[in-house]
C-alpha positions in Angstrom: -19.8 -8.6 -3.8 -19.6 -5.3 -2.1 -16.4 -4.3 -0.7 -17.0 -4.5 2.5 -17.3 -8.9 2.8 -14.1 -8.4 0.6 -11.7 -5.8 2.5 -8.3 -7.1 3.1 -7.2 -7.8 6.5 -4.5 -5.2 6.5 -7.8 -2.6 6.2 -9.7 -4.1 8.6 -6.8 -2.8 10.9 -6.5 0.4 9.1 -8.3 4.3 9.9 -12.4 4.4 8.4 -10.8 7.0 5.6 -8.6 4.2 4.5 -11.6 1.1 4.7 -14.0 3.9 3.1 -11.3 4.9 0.0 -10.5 1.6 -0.7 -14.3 0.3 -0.4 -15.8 3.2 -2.7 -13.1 2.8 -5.5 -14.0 -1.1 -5.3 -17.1 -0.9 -5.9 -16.9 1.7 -8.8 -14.5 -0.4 -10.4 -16.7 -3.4 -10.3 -19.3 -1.5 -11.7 -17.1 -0.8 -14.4 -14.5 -3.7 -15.0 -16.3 -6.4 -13.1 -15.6 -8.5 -9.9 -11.8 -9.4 -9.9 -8.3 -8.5 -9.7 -9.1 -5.4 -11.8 -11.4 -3.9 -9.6 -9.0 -4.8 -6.4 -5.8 -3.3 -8.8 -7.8 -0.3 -8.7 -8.9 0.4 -5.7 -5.3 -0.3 -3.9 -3.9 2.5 -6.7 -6.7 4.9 -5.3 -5.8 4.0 -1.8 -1.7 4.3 -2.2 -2.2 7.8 -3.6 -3.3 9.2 0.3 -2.0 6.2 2.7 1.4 4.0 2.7 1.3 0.3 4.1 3.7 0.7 7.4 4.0 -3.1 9.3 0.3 -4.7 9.4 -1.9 -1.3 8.1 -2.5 1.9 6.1 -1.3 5.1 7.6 -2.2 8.5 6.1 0.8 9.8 3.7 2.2 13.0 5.1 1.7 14.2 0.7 -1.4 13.0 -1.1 0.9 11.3 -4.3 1.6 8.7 -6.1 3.9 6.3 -4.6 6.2 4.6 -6.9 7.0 4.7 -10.1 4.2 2.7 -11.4 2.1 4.5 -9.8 2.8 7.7 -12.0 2.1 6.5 -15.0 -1.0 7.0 -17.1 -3.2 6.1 -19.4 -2.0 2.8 -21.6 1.6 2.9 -20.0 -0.6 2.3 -16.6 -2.1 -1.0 -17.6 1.2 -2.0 -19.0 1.8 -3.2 -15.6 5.3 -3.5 -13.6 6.4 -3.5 -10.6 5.2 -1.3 -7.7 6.8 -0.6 -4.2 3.5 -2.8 -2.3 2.6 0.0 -0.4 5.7 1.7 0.4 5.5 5.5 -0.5 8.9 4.9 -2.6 8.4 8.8 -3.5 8.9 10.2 0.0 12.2 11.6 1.5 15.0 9.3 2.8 14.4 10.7 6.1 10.7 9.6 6.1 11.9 5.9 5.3 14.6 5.9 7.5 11.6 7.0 10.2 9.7 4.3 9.1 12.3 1.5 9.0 13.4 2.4 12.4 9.2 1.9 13.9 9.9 -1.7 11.9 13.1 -2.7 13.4 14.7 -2.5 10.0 18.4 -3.5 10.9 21.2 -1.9 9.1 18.9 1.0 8.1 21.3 4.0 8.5 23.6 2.2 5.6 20.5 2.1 3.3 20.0 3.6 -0.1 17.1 5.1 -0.8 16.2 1.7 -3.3 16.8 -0.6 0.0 15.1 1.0 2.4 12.1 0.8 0.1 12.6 -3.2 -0.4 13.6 -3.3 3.5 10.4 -1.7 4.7 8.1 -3.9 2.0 9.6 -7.3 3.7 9.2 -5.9 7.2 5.3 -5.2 6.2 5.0 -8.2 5.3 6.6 -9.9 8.1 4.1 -7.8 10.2 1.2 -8.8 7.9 1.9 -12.2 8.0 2.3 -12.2 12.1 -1.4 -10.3 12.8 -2.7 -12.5 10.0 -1.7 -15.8 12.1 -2.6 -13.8 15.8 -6.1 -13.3 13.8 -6.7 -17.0 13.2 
C-alpha cells in the first residue's frame, strides 16, 4: 500500500517535508523489507534524523541528527532494537527541552534532568496526540 493511505495521523498534521520524508523512505523500505512494521521502523528512523515529535506533530530539528541513543547505532547493533525517546530529540541541549516542555505545559520542568525532561515531553506528546486523535473522530 503506498504511503500515503498509510501516513500516521500525527503527519497528516505535520509540514509536506515531513509527510514527503516519511512517505519516500516508506515506500523504499517496502520495496525492500515488505509491507509492515519494518518498513514503518524505517521510515520513522529517517524522519527523526530532521524532525522531533513536539505535542500532536513533527517540527523541523534545529540540527539534522540522530535523536537518541538508538538512533546512533548502526549496522547489526541497529536491529538489535531498544528503546528510543518516541520522537523526542533526546540529543539536543537542555535549554531546547526546557523550550519545548514549557510550549507543552510540562509542570515542574525547571527541576528536570536532562533524562526527565526527555520522558516528560514524550508523555505530553502523547497526551496531545491522543486529544487531536479523539477531536479528529
Amino acid at each position: 500500500m503506498p504511503a500515503k493511505e498509510e501516513l500516521p495521523s500525527t503527519l497528516r498534521r505535520s509540514p509536506k517535508k515531513a509527510q514527503e520524508t516519511w512517505s519516500k523512505t516508506h515506500d523504499s523500505a517496502v520495496g525492500t523489507y515488505g509491507e509492515g512494521e519494518r518498513a514503518h521502523r524505517t521510515a520513522f528512523a529517517a524522519l527523526k534524523h530532521s524532525f522531533e515529535k513536539v505535542g500532536d506533530h513533527w517540527e523541523p530539528k534545529e540540527e539534522k541528527g540522530p535523536s537518541d541513543p538508538q538512533a546512533e547505532r548502526s549496522g547489526a547493533d541497529a536491529r538489535q532494537g531498544g528503546p528510543t525517546a518516541g520522537g523526542v530529540d533526546a540529543n539536543a541541549s537542555k535549554a531546547h527541552l526546557l523550550e519545548l516542555a514549557k510550549r507543552l505545559g510540562v509542570s515542574g520542568r525547571s527541576r528536570m534532568t536532562k533524562d526527565e525532561l526527555v520522558e516528560a515531553i514524550g508523555r505530553a506528546n502523547d497526551r496531545e496526540t491522543a486529544r487531536a486523535r479523539r477531536q479528529s473522530d
